[in-house]
N, C-alpha and C positions, 0 to 999 in steps of 0.2 A: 614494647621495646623502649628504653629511656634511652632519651636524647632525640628519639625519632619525632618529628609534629603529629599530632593525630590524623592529620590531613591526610601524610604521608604515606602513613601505615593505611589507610584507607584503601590508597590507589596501587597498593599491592596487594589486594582482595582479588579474589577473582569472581570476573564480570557476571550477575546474572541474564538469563533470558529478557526478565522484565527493562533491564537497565540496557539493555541491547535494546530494545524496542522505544526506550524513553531516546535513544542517541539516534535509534535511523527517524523518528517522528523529528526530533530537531532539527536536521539535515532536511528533510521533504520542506519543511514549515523556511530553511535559510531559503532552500531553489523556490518555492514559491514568493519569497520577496526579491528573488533576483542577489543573492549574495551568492550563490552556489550556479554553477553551470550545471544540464544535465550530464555530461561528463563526469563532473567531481563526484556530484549526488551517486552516481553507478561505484564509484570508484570507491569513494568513503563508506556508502552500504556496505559492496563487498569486505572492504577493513571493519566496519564494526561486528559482519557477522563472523567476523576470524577472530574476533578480539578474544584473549584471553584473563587479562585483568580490566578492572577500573580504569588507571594508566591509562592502559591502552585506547580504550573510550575516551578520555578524556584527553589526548593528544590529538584524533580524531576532530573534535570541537571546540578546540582550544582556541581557535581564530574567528568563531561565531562570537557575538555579544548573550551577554547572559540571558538565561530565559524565566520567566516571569513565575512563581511558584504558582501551580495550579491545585487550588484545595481537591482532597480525594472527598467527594462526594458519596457515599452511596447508588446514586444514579447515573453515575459517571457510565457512558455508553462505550461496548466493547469494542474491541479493536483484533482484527485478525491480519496476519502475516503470511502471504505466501511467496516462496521462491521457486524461478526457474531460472538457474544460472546456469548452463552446459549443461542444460538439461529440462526437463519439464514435470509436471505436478498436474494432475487431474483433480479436481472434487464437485462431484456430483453424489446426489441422492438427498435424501433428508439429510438436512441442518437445520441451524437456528443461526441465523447471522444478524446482527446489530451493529449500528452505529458506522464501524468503518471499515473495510478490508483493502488492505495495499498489496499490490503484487508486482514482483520487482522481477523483468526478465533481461537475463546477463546471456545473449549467446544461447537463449533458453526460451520455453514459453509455459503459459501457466491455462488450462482448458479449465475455463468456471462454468458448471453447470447450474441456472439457478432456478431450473422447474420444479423441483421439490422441496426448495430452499423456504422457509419461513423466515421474513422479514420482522424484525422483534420492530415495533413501534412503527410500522410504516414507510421506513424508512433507512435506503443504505447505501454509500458514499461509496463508490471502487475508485481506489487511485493506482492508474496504472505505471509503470514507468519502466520504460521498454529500449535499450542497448541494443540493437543488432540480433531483437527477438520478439515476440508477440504472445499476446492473449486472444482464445477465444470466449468470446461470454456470450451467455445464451439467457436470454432473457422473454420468463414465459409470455405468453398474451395476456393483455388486462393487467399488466405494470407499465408505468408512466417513466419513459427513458428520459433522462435530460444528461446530454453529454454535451463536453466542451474537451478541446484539448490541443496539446502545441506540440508541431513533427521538425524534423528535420531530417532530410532524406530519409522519410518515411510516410507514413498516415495512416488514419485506420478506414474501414471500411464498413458501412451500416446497410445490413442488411433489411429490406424493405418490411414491414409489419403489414401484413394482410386483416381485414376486419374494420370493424368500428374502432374506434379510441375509444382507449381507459376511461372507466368514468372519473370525475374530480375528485372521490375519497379513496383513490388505486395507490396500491404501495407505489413509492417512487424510487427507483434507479438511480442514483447522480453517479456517472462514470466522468471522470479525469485523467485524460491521457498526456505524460510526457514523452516524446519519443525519438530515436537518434539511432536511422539508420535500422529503422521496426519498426512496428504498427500492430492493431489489433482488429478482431474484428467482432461488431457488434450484430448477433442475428435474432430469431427469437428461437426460442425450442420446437422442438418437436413435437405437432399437435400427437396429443393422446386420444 
C-alpha cells in the first residue's frame, strides 16, 4: 500500500504460531525479572494466544523494554507449549522433549507423563505457571529433580522418591513453579 510505513503494513499481518511463542517467552522472561506480576503474565498469555495480527502482539509488549536479538543457531534447543485454560491437556507415552517445556494452567490443568519421554541432551526445564489450576508431572526413577518455585495462595506438592538416587550422569528435571491460587504436583511414575 503507498503512503502506508512498511512497519505498518507489517502489524496488520496476521500473527504466526512461532511469533505467538516469541511474545509469551518475552512475557515469562519480563515476570521472571519482576516487570510482570503473575497476574498480568496469566492475563497477557491468555491475549497473546487470542491474538489475531502482529498489532495485536505487539500492543500486548509494548510497555516491556526491547529484547536483545538472539542469533538463530542451528543448535538452538526446542521449546514446547502446553495449555490448560478451562480445561486440561494430558501427554504421555513416547516423545522426544528438549531444551524447554512451558505449561500454562488458566482455571485448567496440564497431566505430564514423563516415563517414556526421552530427554534430548540430558536435560529439560518445565516452567509451570499455574492461575487457579495445576500440573501433574510424573517424573520416572533414575532422573535427578531439581525444582524451585514461588506460590501465592497455593504450592505444590512433591511427592517422595523411593530408592537410591540418580546417579551424577541422570538426565535432570529443572521444574519452575509460578503459582496464584494453584499448585502442582511433583510424583514419580509408576514402577513398570
Amino acid at each position: 500500500m503507498r503512503g502506508v510505513p512498511e512497519e505498518s503494513r507489517d502489524l496488520g499481518i496476521r500473527a504466526s504460531d512461532a511469533e505467538r511463542e516469541t511474545a509469551v517467552e518475552r512475557l515469562r522472561e519480563a515476570a521472571a525479572e519482576g516487570r510482570l506480576s503473575l497476574e498480568e503474565l496469566a492475563n497477557r498469555t491468555e491475549t497473546v494466544y487470542g491474538a489475531q495480527l502482529r498489532a495485536d502482539l505487539e500492543r500486548v509488549v509494548a510497555d516491556l523494554p526491547a529484547q536483545t536479538a538472539v542469533p538463530q543457531a542451528p543448535d538452538r534447543k526446542a521449546r514446547r507449549i502446553v495449555l490448560g485454560i478451562m480445561g486440561g491437556d494430558t501427554l504421555r507415552g513416547p516423545m522426544h522433549l528438549e531444551g524447554e517445556c512451558t505449561i500454562v494452567n488458566v482455571m485448567g490443568g496440564v497431566d505430564l507423563d514423563l516415563s517414556q519421554a526421552t530427554i534430548v541432551g540430558g536435560e529439560l526445564t518445565v516452567t509451570i505457571v499455574s492461575i487457579m489450576g495445576g500440573s501433574t508431572i510424573r517424573v520416572p526413577h533414575g532422573v535427578r529433580i531439581d525444582r524451585s518455585g514461588f506460590s501465592v495462595m497455593g504450592g505444590d506438592s512433591v511427592k517422595s522418591f523411593d530408592g537410591p538416587p540418580p546417579p551424577p550422569d541422570a538426565p535432570v528435571v529443572r521444574i519452575r513453579t509460578f503459582n496464584l491460587m494453584g499448585g502442582n504436583t511433583i510424583r514419580p511414575s509408576a514402577k513398570r
